[in-house]
C-alpha positions in Angstrom: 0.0 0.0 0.0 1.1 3.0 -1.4 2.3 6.0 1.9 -0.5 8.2 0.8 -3.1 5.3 0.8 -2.0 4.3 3.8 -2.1 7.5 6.0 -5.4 8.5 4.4 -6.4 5.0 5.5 -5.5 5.6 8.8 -7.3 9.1 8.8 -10.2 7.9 8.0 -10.2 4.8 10.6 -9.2 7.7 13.3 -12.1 10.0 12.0 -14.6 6.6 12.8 -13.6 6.6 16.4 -14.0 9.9 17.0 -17.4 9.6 15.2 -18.3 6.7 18.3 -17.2 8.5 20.9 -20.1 9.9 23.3 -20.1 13.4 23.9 -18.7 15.5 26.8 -21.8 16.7 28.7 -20.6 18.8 31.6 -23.7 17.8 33.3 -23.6 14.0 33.5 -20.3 14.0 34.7 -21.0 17.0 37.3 -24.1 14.1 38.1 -21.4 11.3 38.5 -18.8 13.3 40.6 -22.0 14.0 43.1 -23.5 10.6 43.0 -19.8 9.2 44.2 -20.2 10.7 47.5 -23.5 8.6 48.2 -22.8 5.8 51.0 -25.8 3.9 49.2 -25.5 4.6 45.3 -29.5 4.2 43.7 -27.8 1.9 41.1 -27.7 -2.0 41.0 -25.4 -4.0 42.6 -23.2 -5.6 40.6 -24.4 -9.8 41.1 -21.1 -11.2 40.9 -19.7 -10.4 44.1 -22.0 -11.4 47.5 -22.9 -8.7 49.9 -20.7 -8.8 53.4 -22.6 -10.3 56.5 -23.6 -7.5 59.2 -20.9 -7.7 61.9 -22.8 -7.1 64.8 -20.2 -7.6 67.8 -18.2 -4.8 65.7 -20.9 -2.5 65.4 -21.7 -2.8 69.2 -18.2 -2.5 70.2 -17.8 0.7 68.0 -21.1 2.2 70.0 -19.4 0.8 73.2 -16.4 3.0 72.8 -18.2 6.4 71.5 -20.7 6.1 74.7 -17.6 6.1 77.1 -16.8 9.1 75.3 -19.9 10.9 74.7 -21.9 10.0 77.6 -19.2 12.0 80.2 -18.3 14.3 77.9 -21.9 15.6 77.9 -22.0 15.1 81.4 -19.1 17.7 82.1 -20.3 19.8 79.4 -24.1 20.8 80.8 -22.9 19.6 84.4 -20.1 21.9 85.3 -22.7 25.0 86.3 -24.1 22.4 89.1 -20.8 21.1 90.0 -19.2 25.1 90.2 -22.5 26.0 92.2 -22.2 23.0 94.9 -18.3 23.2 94.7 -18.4 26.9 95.3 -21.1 27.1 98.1 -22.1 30.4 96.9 -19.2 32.2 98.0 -18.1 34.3 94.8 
């Protein structure tokens, strides 16, 4: 094949891909971007891998840990006018 035949053979193969290519919509992927910060995507599950099993004993061990936390934290946070009051006497 001849170089001319050749590279206008190759043009015209390039032209046919760029033919089938979608088109750029600024709002699609703008879509896509915000849909890939949802925990639970709306779309189907892919079928060829299972689901995980809920780990309970994790999930109660997690809460466990944030309530030792939390709990006294709060308790500190709206408690310390009672505390100051009794600890005080009124004597400011």
């Amino acid at each position: 094949m001849s170089p001319i035949l050749a590279r206008l053979a190759a043009r015209n193969a390039f032209r046919g891909v760029q033919q089938q290519q979608r088109t750029f919509s600024v709002y699609k992927s703008l879509r896509q971007f915000a849909r890939s910060f949802e925990h639970a995507p709306f779309e189907r599950l892919p079928v060829s891998t299972n689901s995980a099993a809920a780990d309970w004993g994790r999930q109660i061990k997690r809460v466990g840990k944030q309530g030792a936390v939390y709990f006294p934290a709060i308790g500190m946070i709206l408690g310390w006018p009672y505390l100051a009051a009794q600890g005080l006497d009124g004597r400011v």
